[in-house]
C-alpha positions as CSV (number, residue, x, y, z in Angstrom):
1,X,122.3,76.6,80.0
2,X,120.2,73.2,79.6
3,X,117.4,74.7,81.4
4,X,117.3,77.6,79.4
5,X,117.0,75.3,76.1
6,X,114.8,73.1,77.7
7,X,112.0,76.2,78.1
8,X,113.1,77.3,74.4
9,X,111.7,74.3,73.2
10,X,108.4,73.6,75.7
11,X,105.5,73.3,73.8
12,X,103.6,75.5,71.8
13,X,100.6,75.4,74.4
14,X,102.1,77.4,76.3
15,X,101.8,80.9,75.2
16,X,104.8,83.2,74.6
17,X,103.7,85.6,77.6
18,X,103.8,82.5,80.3
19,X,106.8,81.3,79.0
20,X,108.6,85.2,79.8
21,X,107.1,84.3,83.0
22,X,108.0,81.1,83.7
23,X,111.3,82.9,82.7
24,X,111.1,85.3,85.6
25,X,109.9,82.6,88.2
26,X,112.7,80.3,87.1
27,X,114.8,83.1,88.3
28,X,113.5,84.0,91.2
29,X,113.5,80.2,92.3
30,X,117.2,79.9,91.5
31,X,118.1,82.9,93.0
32,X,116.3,81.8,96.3
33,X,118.7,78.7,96.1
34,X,121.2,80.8,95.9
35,X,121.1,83.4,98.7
36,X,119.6,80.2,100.7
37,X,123.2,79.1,100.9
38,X,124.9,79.7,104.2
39,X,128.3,80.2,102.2
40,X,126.8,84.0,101.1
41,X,125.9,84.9,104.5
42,X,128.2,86.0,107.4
43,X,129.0,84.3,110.2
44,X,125.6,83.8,112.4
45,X,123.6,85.4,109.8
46,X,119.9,83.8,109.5
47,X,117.5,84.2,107.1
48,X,114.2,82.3,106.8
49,X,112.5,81.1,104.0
50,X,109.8,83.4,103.1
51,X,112.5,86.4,103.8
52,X,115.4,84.7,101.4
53,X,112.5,84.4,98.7
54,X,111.5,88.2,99.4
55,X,115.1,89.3,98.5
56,X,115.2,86.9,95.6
57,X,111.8,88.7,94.3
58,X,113.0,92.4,95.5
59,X,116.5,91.2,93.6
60,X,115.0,90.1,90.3
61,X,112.7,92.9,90.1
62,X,115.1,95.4,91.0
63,X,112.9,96.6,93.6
64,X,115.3,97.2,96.7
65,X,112.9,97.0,99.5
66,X,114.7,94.2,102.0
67,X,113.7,92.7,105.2
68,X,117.5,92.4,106.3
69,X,120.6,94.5,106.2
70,X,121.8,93.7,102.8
71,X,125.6,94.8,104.4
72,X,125.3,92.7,107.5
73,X,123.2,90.0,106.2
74,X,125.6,89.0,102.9
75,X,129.4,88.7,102.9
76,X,131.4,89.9,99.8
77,X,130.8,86.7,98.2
78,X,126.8,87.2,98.4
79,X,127.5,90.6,97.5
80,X,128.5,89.6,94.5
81,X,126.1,87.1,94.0
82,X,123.0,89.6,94.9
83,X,125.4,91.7,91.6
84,X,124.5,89.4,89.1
85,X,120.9,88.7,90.4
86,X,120.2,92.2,89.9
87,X,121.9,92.4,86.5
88,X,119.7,88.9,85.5
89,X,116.8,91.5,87.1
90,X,118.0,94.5,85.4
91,X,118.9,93.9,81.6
92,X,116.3,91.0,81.4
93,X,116.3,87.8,81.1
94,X,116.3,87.4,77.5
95,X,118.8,89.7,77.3
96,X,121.5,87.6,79.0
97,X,120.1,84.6,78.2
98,X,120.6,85.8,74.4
99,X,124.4,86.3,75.0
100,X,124.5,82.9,76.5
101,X,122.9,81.1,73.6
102,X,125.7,83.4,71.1
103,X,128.4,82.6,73.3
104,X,127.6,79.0,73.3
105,X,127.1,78.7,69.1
106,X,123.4,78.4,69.4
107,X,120.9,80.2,66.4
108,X,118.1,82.1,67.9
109,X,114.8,81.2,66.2
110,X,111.4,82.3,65.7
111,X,110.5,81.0,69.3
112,X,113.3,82.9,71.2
113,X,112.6,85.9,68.8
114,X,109.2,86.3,70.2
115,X,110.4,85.9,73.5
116,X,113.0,88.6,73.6
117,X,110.1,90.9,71.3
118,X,108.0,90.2,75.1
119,X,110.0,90.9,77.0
120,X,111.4,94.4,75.8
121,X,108.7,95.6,74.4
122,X,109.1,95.2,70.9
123,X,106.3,95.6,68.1
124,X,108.6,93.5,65.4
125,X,111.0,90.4,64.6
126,X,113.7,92.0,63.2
127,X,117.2,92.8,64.3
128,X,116.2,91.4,67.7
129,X,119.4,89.9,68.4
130,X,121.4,92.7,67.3
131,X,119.0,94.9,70.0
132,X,120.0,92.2,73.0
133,X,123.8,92.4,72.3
134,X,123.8,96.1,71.9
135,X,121.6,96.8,74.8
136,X,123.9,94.7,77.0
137,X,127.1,96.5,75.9
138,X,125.6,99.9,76.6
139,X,125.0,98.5,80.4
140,X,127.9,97.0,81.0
141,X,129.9,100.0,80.4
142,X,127.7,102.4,81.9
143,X,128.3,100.1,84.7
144,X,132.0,99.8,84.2
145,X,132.8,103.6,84.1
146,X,130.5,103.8,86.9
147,X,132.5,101.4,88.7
148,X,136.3,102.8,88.1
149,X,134.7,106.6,89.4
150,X,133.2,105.1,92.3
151,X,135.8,102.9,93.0
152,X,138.6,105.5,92.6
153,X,136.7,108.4,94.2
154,X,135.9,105.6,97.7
155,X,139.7,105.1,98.2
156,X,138.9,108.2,100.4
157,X,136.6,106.7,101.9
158,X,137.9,103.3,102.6
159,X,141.5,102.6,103.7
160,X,141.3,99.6,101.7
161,X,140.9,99.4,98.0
162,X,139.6,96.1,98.2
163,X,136.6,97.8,100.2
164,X,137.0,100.7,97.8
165,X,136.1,98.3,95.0
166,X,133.5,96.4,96.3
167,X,131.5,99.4,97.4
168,X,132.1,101.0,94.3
169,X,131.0,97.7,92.2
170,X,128.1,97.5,93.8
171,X,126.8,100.9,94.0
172,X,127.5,100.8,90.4
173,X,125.2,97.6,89.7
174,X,122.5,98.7,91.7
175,X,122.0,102.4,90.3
176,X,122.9,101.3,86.7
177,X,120.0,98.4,87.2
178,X,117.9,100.8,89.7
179,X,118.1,97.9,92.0
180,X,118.6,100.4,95.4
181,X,120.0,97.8,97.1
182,X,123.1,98.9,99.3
183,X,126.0,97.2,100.8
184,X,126.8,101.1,103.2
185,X,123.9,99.5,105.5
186,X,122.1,102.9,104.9
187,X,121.4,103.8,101.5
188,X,123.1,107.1,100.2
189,X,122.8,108.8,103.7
190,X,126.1,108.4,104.6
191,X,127.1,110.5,101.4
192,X,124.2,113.1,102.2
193,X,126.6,116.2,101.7
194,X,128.8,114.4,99.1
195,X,127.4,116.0,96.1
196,X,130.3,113.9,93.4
197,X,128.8,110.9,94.6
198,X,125.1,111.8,94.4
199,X,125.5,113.2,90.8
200,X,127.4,110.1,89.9
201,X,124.7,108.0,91.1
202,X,121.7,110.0,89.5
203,X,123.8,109.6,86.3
204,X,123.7,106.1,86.5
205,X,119.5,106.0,87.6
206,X,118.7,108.5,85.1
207,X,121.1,106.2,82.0
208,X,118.9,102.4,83.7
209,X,116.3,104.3,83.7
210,X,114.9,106.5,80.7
211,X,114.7,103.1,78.6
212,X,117.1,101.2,75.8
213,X,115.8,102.5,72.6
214,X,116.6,106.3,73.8
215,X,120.1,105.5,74.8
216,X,121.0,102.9,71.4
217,X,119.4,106.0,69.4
218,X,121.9,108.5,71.4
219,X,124.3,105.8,70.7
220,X,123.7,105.9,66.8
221,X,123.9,109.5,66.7
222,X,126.7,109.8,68.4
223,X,128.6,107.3,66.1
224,X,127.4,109.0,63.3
225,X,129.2,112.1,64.3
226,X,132.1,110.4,65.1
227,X,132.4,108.9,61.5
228,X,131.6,112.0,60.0
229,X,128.2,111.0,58.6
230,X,126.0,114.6,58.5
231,X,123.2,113.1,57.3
232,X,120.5,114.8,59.7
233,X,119.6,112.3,62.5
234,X,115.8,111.9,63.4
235,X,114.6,110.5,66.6
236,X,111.8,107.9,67.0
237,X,108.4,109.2,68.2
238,X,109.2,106.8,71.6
239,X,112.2,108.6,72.1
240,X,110.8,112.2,71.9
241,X,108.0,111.6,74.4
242,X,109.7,109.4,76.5
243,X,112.9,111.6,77.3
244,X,110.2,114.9,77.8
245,X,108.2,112.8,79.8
246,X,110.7,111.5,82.0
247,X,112.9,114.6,82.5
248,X,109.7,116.6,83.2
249,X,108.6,114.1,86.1
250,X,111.9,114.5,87.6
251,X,111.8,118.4,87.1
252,X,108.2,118.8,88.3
253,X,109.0,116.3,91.2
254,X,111.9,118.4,92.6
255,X,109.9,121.5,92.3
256,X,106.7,120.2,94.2
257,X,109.3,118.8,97.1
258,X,111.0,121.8,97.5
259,X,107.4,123.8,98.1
260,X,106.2,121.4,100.1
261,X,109.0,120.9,102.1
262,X,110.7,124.4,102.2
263,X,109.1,125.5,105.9
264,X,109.4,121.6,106.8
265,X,112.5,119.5,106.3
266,X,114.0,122.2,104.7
267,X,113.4,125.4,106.8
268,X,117.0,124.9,108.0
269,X,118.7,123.6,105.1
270,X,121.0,125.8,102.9
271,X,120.2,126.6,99.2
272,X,122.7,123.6,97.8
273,X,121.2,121.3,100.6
274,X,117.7,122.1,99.4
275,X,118.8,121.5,95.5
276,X,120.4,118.2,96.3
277,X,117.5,116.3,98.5
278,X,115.0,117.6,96.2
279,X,116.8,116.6,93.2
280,X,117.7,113.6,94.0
281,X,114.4,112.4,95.6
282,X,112.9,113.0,92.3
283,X,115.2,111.2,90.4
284,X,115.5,108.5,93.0
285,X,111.1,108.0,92.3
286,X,111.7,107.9,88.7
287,X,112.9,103.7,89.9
288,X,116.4,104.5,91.8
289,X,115.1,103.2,95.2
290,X,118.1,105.2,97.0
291,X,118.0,108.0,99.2
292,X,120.1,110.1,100.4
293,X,117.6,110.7,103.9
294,X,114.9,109.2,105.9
295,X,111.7,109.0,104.4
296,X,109.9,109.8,107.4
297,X,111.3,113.5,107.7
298,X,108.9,114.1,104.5
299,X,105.6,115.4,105.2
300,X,102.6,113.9,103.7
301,X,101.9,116.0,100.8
302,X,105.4,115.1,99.8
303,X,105.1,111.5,100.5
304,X,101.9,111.3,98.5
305,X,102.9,113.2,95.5
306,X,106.4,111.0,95.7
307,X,103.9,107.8,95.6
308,X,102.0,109.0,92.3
309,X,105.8,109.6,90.9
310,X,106.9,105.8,91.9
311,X,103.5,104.3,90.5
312,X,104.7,106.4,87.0
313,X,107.7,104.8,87.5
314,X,110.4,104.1,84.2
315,X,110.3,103.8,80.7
316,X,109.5,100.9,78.5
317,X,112.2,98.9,78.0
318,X,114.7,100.1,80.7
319,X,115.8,98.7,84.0
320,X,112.4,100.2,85.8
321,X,108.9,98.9,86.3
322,X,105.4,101.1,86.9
323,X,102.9,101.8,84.5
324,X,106.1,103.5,82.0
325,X,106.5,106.9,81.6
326,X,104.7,107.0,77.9
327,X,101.9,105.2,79.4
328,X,101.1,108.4,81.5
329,X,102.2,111.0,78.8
330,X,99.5,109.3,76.2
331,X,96.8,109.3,79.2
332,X,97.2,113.0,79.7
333,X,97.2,113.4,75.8
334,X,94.3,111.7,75.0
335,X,92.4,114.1,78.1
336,X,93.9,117.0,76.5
337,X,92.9,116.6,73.1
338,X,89.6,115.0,73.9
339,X,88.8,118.3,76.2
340,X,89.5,120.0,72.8
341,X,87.1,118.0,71.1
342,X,90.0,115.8,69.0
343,X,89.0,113.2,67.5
344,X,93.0,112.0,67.4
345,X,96.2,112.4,69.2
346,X,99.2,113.8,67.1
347,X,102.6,115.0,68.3
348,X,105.5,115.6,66.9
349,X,104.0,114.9,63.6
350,X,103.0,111.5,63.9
351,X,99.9,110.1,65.1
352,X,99.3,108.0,68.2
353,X,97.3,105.1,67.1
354,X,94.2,104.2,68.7
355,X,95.0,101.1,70.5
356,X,98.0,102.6,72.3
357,X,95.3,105.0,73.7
358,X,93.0,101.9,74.7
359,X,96.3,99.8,76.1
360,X,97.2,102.7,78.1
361,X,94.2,102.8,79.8
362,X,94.1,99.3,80.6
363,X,97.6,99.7,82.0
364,X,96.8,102.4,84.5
365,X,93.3,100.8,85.3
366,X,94.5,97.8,85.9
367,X,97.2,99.2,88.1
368,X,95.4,101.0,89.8
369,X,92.8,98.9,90.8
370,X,95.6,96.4,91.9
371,X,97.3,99.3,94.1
372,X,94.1,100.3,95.7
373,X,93.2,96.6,96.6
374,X,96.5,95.7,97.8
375,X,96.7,99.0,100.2
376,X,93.1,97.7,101.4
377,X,94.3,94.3,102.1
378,X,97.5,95.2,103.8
379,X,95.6,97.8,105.9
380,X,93.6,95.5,107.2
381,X,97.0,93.0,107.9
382,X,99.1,95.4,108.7
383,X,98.9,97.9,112.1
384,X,100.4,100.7,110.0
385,X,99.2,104.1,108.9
386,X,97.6,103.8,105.4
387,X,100.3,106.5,103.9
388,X,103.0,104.2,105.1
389,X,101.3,101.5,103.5
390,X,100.3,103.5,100.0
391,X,104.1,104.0,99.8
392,X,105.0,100.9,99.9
393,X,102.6,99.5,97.4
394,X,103.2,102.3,95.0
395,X,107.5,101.3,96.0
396,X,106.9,98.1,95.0
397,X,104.6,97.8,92.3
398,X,106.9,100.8,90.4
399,X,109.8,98.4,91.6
400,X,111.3,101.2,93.1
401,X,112.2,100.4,96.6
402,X,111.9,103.4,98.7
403,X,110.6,102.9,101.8
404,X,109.2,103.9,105.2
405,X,110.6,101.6,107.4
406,X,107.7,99.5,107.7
407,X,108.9,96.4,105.2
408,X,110.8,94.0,107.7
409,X,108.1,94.5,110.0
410,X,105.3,93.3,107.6
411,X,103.2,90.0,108.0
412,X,103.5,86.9,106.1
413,X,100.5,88.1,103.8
414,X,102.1,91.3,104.0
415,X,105.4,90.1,102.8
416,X,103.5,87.9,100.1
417,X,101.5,90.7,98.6
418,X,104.6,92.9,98.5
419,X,106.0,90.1,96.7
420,X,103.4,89.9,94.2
421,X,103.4,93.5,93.7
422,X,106.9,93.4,92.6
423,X,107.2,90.6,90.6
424,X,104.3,92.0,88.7
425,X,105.4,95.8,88.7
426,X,108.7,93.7,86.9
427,X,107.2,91.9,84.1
428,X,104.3,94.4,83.3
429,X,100.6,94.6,83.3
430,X,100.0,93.3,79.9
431,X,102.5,90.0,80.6
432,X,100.1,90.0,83.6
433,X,97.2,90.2,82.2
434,X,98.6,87.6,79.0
435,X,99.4,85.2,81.7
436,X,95.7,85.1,83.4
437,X,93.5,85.0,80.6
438,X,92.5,82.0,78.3
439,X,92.5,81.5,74.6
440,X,91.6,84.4,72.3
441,X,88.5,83.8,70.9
442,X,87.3,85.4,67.6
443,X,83.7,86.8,67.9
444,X,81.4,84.6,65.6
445,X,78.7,86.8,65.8
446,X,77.8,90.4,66.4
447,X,75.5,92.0,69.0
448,X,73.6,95.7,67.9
449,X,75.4,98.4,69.7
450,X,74.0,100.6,71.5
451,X,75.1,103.2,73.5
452,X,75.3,104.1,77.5
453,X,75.4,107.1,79.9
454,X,79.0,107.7,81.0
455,X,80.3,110.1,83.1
């Protein structure tokens, strides 16, 4: 708690961006500390430095990809403790941090306003508490009823409820949080032709994943109803785009998989087999991180197109990393409506401003560029195919955390631009970006423009 008021009140030199980051890095440094401590592990467990600081990293950004069994690395207690890592990595920092200062009798001011406006995305001041609070009641009871279905449905399972419960805590965390971390020691596969638990779980991805506004707006509307108010209810412009945008990636991802896979993994499967993988391997690219099969029985096109999905990742302000899902649906509309000679995007009777279409660009640029370079370095450390290795970067910068087997395997350079890749695919390119750059100048003078040949 001291810590956290300490960086509320660090000077004003350092810029509101670095201090969400100094946020993040506080965490991952504390949570090294903690799964450093041999009372987490069991018994002849080892983990070295650079590994402990890659789960810490993969734990914070709810990434998922490990180097180590998570199940026979960590005993229940470090289970737990990995829990609320991934709900610190999950709901955000400022979100919990929030609650702490309320709970404590602390007033939020302008300084931790503009943090919390950072770090979810926010374009105003107001009602910023009131957002933290409700956003961290929506999660912890996604989580909770996620929890008692899990845990109830694994007593058949599990001859102990005990087990029961901490398998069904868990699973819970990390699909509400789209951590994919698992405690089963192989991701979903052991519940490959249980289709409860596989809906239960792409409930709980789909609810961390399609973004906080969308589900406080459901929320509101479904209060409203429940009160009786008939006023007509009209979602936000974010809310529209995002939910089309997201549940169109996951329908278009399950229909490429199935084609491409259909006289490949699935030329033996039945028709109930087929919906299930392919369903759920889409949702699990939208950030889940679980799967409910090996990676490697994919063929490439599958594999590729499931790499493009994981760099789309989430949506603003949600559990998931990526470029965001709105970030990609205002890219394709500003191609669209420029190839019909447009001068402006509008949708749903509003009007997407101009800089969203340049900060868009910047994002998946940016992204981009650091994807491609980091596949070029890591093929160049790393005695792997470049697919394998395209995977991997596009798992970990979308904070996803599928995977092709390669990651415990990587080098130290590997491990470290992994790393980097996740913790940035966690805070964003623009808190990126924020972080590098200097001062904002203001021009003092102007230049003639004059055009140049593009294209």
């Amino acid at each position: 708690m001291r810590l956290f008021s300490r960086q509320f009140k660090l000077s004003k030199q350092i810029s509101t961006v670095q201090m969400i980051v100094l946020f993040y890095v506080t965490a991952v440094a504390v949570s090294t500390l903690i799964l450093s401590m041999p009372f987490f592990r069991t018994e002849g467990a080892t983990l070295s430095f650079i590994d402990t600081m890659f789960t810490a990293i993969s734990g914070i950004s709810v990434t998922g990809l490990t180097v180590v069994s998570t199940a026979d690395t960590f005993n229940t207690a470090g289970h737990v403790a990995l829990a609320f890592i991934l709900q610190f990595g999950g709901i955000g920092i400022m979100t919990l941090g929030t609650f702490l200062y309320i709970l404590f009798g602390k007033k939020i001011g302008l300084r931790g306003r503009q943090l919390i406006r950072i770090d979810q995305n926010r374009t105003t001041l107001s009602g910023l508490v009131k957002l933290m609070l409700k956003i961290l009641q929506i999660v912890l009871i996604i989580e909770l009823f996620g929890t008692i279905i899990l845990t109830t449905y694994f007593l058949s399972y599990y001859d102990s409820w005990f087990v029961a419960l901490e398998q069904g805590f868990f699973a819970a965390v990390s699909a509400t949080t789209n951590a994919g971390f698992d405690i089963t020691g192989n991701s979903l596969i052991p519940f490959a032709d249980d289709y409860f638990v596989q809906f239960i779980n792409m409930v709980l991805l789909i609810l961390g994943a399609i973004g906080f506004p969308v589900l406080i707006e459901v929320q509101e509307l479904l209060r409203g109803k429940h009160h009786g108010i008939h006023e007509k209810h009209s979602f936000s412009l974010f809310t529209k785009l995002t939910t089309i945008t997201f549940f169109s990636l996951i329908v278009i991802g399950a229909v490429f998989i199935f084609l491409f896979e259909r006289n490949h993994f699935f030329m033996d499967k039945s028709w109930h087999e087929t919906l299930f993988y392919s369903l759920f391997q889409s949702v699990t690219t939208r950030n889940g991180g679980l799967a409910t099969m090996d990676m490697n029985n994919f063929s490439a096109p599958t594999l590729l197109m499931m790499s493009v999905l994981m760099f789309i990742g989430a949506s603003p302000s949600s559990v998931g990393g990526g470029i965001r899902t709105t970030t990609f649906a205002i890219m394709l509309l500003a191609i669209l409506n420029y190839a019909k000679g447009n001068t402006s995007i509008k949708v749903f009777s509003r009007q997407i401003s101009q800089e969203d279409v340049l900060r868009s660009f910047i994002v998946i640029t940016t992204a981009a560029m650091l994807c491609i370079i980091s596949t070029i370095i890591l093929s160049v450390t790393e005695d792997f195919s470049p697919l394998a290795l395209l995977f991997e970067v596009s798992s970990a910068f979308g904070t996803t955390g599928l995977s092709l087997g390669i990651t415990a395997d990587l080098s130290v350079i590997g491990k470290l631009i992994i790393m980097f890749l996740m913790f940035v695919g966690r805070i964003g390119i623009f808190s990126f970006l924020f972080m590098i750059r200097g001062k904002e100048k203001k021009d003092v003078y102007r230049y003639p423009t004059e055009k140049i040949i593009i294209g």
